[in-house]
VEXVEXMAR-383597 format. One line per field, with one value per residue (C-alpha): residue number from 1; residue in three letters; y, z, x. Coordinates in steps of 0.001 Angstrom, whole numbers, padded with zeros to 6 digits. Example, Ala and Ser with C-alpha at 12.3 -4.5 7.8 and 13.67 -1.06 7.14 Angstrom:
<sites>
ronu <- 1 | 2
rolo <- ala | ser
yy <- -004500 | -001060
zz <- 007800 | 007140
xx <- 012300 | 013670
</sites>
This chain:
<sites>
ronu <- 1 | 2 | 3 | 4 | 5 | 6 | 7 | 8 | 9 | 10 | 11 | 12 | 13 | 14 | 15 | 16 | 17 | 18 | 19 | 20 | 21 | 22 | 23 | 24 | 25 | 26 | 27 | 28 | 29 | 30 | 31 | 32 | 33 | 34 | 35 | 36 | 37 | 38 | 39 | 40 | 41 | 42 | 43 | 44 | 45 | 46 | 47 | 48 | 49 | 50 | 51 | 52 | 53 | 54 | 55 | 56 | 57 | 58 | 59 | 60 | 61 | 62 | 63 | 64 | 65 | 66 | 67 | 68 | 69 | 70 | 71 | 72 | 73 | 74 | 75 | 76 | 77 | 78 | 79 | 80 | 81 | 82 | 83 | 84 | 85 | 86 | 87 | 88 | 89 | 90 | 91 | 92 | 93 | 94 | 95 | 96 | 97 | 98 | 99 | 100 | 101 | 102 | 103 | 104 | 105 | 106 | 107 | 108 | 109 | 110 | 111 | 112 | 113 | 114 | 115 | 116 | 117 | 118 | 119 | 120 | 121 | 122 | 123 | 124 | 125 | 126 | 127 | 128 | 129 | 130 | 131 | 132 | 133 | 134 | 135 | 136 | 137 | 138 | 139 | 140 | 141 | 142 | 143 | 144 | 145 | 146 | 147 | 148 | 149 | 150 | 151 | 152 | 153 | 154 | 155 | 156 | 157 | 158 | 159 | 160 | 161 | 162 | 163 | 164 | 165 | 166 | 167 | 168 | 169 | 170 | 171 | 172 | 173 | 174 | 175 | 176 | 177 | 178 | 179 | 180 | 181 | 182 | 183 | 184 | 185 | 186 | 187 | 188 | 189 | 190 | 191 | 192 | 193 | 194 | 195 | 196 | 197 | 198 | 199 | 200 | 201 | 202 | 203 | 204 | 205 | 206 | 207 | 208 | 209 | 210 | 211 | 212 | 213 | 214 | 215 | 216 | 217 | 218 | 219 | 220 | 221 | 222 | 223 | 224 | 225 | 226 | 227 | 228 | 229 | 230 | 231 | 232 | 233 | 234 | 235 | 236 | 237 | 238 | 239 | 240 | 241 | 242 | 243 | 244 | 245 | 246 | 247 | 248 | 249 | 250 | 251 | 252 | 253 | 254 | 255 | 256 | 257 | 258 | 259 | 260 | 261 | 262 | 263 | 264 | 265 | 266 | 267 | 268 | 269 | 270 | 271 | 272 | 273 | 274 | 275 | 276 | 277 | 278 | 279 | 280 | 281 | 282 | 283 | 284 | 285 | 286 | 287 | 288 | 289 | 290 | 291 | 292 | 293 | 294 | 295 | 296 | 297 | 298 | 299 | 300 | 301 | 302 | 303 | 304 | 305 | 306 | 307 | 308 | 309 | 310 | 311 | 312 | 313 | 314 | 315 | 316 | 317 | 318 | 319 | 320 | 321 | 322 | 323 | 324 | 325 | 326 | 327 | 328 | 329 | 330 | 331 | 332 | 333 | 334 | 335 | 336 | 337 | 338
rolo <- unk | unk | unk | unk | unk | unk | unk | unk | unk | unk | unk | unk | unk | unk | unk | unk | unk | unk | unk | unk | unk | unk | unk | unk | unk | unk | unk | unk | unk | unk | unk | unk | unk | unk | unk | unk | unk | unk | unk | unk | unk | unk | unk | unk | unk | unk | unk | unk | unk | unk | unk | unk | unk | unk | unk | unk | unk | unk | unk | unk | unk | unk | unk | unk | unk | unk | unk | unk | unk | unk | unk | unk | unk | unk | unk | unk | unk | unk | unk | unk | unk | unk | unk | unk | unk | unk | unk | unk | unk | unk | unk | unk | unk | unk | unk | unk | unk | unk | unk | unk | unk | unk | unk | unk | unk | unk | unk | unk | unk | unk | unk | unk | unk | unk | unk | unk | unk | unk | unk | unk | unk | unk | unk | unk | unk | unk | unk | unk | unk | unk | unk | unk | unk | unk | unk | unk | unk | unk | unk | unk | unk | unk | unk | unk | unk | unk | unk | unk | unk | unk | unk | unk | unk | unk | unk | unk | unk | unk | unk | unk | unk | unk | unk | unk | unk | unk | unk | unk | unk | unk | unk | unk | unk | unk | unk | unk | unk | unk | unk | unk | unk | unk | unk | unk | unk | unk | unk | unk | unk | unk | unk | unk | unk | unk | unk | unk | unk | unk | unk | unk | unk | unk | unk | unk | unk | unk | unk | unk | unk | unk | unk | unk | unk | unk | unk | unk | unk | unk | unk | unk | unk | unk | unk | unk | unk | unk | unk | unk | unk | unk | unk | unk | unk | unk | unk | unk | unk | unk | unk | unk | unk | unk | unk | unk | unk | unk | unk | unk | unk | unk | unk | unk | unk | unk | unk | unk | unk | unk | unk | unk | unk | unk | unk | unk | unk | unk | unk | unk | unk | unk | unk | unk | unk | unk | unk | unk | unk | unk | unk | unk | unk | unk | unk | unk | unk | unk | unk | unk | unk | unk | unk | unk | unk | unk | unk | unk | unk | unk | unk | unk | unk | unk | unk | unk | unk | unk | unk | unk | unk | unk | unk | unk | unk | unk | unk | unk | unk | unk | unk | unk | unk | unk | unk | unk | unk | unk | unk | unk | unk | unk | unk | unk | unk | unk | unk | unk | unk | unk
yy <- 113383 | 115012 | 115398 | 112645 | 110199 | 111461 | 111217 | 107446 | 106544 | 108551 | 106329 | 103152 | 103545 | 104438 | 101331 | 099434 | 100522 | 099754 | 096417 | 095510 | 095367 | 097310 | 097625 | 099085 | 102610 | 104032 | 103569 | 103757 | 100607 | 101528 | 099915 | 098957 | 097431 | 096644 | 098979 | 101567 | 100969 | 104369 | 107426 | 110308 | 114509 | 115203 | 118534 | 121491 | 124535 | 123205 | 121569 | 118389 | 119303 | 120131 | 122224 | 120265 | 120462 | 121210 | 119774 | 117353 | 117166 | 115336 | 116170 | 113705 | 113406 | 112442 | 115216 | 116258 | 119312 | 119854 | 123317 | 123572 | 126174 | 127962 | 128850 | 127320 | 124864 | 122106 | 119860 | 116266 | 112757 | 109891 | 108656 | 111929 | 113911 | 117431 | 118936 | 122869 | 125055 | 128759 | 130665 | 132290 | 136175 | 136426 | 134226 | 136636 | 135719 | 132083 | 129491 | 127975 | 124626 | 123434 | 122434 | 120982 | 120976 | 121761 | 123139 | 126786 | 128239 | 129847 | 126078 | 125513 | 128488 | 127459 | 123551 | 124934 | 121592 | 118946 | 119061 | 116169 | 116682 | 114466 | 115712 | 119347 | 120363 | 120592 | 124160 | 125216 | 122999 | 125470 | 124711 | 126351 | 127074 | 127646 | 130738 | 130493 | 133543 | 135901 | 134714 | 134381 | 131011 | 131573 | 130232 | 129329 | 127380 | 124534 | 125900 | 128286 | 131274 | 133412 | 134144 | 137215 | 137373 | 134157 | 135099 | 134468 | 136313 | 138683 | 140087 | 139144 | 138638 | 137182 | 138095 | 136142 | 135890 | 137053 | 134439 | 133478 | 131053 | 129516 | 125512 | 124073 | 124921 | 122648 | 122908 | 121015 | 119314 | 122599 | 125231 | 125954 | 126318 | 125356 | 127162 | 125808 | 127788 | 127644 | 130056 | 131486 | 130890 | 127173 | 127248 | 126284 | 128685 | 128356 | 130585 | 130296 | 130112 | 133456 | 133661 | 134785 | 134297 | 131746 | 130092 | 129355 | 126388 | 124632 | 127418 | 126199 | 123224 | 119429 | 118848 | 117101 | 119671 | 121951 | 122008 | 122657 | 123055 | 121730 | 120785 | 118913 | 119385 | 116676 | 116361 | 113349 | 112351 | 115586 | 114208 | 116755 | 114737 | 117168 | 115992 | 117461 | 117636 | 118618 | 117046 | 113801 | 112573 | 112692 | 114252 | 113603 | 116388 | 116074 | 119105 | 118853 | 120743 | 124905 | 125011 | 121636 | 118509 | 116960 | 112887 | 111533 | 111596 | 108832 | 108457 | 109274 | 110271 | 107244 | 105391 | 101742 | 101190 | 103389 | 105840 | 109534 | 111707 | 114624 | 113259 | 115916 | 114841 | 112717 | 110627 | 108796 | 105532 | 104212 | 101721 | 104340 | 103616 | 106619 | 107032 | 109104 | 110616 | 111185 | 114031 | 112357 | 108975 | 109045 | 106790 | 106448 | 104057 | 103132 | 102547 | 101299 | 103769 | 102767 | 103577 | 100414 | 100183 | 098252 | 098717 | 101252 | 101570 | 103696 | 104445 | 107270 | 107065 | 108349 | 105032 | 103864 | 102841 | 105067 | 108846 | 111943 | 114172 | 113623 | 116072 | 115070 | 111939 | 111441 | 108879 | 108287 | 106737 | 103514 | 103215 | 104156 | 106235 | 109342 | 110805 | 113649 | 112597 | 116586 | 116449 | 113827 | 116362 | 113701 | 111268 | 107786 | 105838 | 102534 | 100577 | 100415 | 099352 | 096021
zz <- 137979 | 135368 | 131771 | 129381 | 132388 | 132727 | 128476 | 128609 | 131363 | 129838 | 126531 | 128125 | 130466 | 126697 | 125080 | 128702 | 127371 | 123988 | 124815 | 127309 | 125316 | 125286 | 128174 | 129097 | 130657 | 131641 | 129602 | 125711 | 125268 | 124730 | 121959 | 119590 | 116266 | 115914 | 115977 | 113485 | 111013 | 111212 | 113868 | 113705 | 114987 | 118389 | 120286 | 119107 | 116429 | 114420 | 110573 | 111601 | 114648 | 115998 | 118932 | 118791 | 115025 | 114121 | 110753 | 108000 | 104219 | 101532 | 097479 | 094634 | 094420 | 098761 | 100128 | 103619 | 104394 | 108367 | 110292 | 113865 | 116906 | 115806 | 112453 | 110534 | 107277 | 106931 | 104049 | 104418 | 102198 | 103598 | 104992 | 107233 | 105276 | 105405 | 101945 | 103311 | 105010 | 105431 | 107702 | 107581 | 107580 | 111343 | 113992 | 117071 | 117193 | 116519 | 114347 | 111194 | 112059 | 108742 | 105031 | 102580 | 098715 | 095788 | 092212 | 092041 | 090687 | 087319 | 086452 | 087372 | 085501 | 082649 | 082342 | 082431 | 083720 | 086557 | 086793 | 087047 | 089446 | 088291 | 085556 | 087110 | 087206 | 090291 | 089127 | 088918 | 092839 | 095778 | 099428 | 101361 | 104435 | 107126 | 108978 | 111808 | 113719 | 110651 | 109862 | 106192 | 104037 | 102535 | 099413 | 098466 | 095400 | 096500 | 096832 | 099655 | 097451 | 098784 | 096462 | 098166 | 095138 | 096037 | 099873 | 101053 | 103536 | 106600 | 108141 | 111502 | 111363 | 110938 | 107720 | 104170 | 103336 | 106831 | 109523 | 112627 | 113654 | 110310 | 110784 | 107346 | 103473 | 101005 | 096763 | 094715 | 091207 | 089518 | 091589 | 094266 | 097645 | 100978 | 104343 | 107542 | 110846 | 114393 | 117565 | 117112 | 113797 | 113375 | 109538 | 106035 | 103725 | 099828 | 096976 | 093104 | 091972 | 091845 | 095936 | 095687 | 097991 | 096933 | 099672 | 103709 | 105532 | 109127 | 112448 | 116067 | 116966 | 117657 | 114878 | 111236 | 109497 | 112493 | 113781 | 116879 | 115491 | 112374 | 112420 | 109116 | 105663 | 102852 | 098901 | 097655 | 093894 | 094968 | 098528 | 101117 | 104643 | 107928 | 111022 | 113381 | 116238 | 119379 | 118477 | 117689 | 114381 | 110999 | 108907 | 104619 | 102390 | 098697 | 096090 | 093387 | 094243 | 094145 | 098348 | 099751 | 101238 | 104344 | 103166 | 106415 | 109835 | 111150 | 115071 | 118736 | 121521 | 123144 | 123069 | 121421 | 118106 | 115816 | 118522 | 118629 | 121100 | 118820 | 115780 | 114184 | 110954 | 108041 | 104919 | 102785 | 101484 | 097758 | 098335 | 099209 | 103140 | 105582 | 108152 | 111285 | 113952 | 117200 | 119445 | 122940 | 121705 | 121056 | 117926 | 114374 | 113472 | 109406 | 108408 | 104559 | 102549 | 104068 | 107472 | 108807 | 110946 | 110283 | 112792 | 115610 | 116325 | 118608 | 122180 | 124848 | 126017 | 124901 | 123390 | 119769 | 118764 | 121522 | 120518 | 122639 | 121253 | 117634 | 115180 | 111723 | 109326 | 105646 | 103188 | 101026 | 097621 | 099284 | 101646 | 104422 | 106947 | 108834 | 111747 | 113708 | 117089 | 118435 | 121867 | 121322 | 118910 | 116246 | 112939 | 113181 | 109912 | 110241 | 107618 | 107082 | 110184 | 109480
xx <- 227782 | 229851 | 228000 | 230190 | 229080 | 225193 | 225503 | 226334 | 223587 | 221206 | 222027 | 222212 | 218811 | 217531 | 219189 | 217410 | 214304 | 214151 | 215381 | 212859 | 210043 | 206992 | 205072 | 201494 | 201005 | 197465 | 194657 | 196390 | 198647 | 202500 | 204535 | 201839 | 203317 | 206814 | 209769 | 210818 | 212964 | 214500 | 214256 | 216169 | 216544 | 216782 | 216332 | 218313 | 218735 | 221098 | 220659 | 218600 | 217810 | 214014 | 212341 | 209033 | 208168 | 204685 | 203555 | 205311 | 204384 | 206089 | 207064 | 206695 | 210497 | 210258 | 211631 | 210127 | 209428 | 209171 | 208217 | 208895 | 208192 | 211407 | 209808 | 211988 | 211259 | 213971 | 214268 | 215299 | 215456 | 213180 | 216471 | 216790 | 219417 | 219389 | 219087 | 217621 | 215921 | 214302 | 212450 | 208512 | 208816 | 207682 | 207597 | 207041 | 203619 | 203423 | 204635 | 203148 | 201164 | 200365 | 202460 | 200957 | 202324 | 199889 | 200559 | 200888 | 197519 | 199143 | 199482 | 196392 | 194713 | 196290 | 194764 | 191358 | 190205 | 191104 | 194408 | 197069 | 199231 | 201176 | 202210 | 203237 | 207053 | 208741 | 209288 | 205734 | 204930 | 204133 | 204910 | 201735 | 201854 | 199255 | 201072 | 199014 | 199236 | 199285 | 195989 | 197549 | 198301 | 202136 | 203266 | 207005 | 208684 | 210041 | 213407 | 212533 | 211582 | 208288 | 205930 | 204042 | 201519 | 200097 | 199498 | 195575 | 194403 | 196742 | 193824 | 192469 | 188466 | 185887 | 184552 | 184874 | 188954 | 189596 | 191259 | 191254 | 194245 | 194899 | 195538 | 196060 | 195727 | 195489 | 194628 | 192519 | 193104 | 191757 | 193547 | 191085 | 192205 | 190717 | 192198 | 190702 | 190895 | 190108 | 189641 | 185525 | 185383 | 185945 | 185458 | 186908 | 186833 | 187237 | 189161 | 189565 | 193091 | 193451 | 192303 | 189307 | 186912 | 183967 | 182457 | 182823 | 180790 | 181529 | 181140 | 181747 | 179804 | 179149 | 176269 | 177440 | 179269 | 180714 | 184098 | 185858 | 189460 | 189974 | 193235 | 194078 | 192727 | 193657 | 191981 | 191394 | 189395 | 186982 | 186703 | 187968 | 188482 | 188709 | 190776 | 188106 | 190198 | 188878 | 185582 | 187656 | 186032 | 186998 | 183943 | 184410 | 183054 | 182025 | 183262 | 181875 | 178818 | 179708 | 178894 | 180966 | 178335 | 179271 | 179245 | 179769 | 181435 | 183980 | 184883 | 184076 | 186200 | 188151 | 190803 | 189680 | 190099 | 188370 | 188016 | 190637 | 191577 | 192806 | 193358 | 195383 | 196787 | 195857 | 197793 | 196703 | 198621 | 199016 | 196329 | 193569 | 194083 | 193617 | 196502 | 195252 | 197627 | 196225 | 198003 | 196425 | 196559 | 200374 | 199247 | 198976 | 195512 | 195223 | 191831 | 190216 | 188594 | 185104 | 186643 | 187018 | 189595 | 193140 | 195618 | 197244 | 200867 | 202736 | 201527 | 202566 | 206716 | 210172 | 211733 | 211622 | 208371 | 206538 | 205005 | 205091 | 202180 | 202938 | 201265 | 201928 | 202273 | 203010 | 203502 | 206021 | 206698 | 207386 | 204436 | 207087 | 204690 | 207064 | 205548 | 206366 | 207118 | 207145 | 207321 | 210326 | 211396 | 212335 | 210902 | 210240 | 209448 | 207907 | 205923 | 202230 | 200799 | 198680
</sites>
């Protein structure tokens, strides 16, 4: 078969697909929820193009910001429109598998107190990024520039500041940051604003309060909630005390509702609801702030609607959820599930 023809099969066994409805495969039902209102990227290096991205964030003005396996950060609208994109220092090693965006922490020196984020220029915003295989959380501007001062960590260990495989970093309202990590040291370590070292709490385990890989850090009014992957829970942590206090642990492994295999990113939407992506489940579930649950989409296939190990979600000014479909190397926005 000559490639223009195997093209237009290929597109038309897709367009089958889609069309046919959604159908059940193994033990995680397929085509949960109704279809997305928009999917775009495909496989590829070019502008707009993904080899199985790795983590997703969002900007107050609803920019994405999406890191794949080539290293590279691309910048896109909600609608899928490439704006830019950059690459992390090194990539021989690994790729980064975590973005999150914070104020920078000379805005937050300055307040002094909690800190609006709100209210911070786009200007003073930082893009961190877990650079997993430096052991090292990178900060840019949001236009791509690297701010080397702002670096935590670089150094393999296991001591205070050091890293193992760094999975996300994330900042508090007044400037503090929180870098998880996995490998033997399955911990979450805490810095001022300047990036110093103040605290560390978690270690390898299955009790309240260990981790085995976790994968997804996100603050919320003092509350930081872990994506406890390979233990597949979600476990909630209060900060206002100086050492963090575990509050309480969501989940078991499974596939009901409820239930995660690999949860490995979290969003929250305007409403307070939690939005959990599950790598194994090939689904997104939405649960209340209590963590009752609300509703799955998704399920495990290549057609619109379906999810081939997705790792990341967001939330955008809309209540438009975008998840990263990796292993279909692509973005599919749909509406809150309900």
């Amino acid at each position: 078969m000559n490639q223009p023809n195997r093209r237009k099969v290929l597109r038309d066994l897709a367009s089958l697909a889609t069309l046919s409805g959604f159908a059940s495969v193994g033990c995680v039902p397929t085509g949960q929820g109704p279809l997305p209102d928009l999917v775009w990227g495909r496989r590829g290096m070019s502008e707009g193009r993904f080899l199985k991205p790795r983590a997703i964030t969002i900007d107050d003005e609803d920019r994405l910001y999406i890191v794949d396996t080539t290293g590279r950060i691309q910048v896109f609208d909600t609608d899928g429109n490439f704006i830019r994109f950059w690459r992390t220092p090194e990539t021989s090693n690994g790729r980064p598998t975590g973005l999150a965006i914070q104020a920078s922490r000379n805005n937050a020196l300055k307040s002094g107190v909690e800190l609006d984020r709100t209210a911070v220029s786009v200007d003073d915003r930082r893009l961190l990024v877990a650079d997993t295989h430096y052991y090292r959380m990178l900060s840019y501007s949001l236009d791509g520039t690297l701010r080397p001062e702002e670096q935590i960590g670089g150094t393999a260990g296991h001591l205070p500041g050091d890293f193992a495989f760094v999975t996300d970093a994330v900042c508090d309202a007044n400037g503090c940051f929180y870098v998880g990590e996995y490998n033997a040291s399955d911990r979450i370590q805490k810095f001022d604003p300047e990036g110093n070292f103040l605290t560390q709490w978690g270690g390898n385990g299955t009790e309240p309060g260990k981790f085995v890989r976790p994968q997804s850090l996100v603050v919320r009014e003092n509350v930081l909630w872990v994506a406890d992957s390979c233990n597949h829970r979600i476990q909630r942590f209060d900060l206002t005390p100086e050492k963090p206090e575990l509050i309480d642990v969501w989940g078991q492994p499974g596939d009901r509702a409820g239930q995660f295999f690999y949860p490995y990113d979290l969003a929250f939407a305007s409403d307070g609801s939690l939005l959990v992506i599950e790598y194994k489940n090939d689904r997104v579930q939405r649960f209340d702030p209590d963590g009752n649950w609300i509703a799955s989409w998704g399920g495990s296939g290549l057609e619109p609607g379906r999810l081939n190990q997705p790792w990341g979600v967001v939330v955008d000014s809309l209540d438009r959820v975008h998840i990263l479909d990796s292993s279909n190397h692509r973005i599919q926005r749909i509406g809150l599930p309900v």
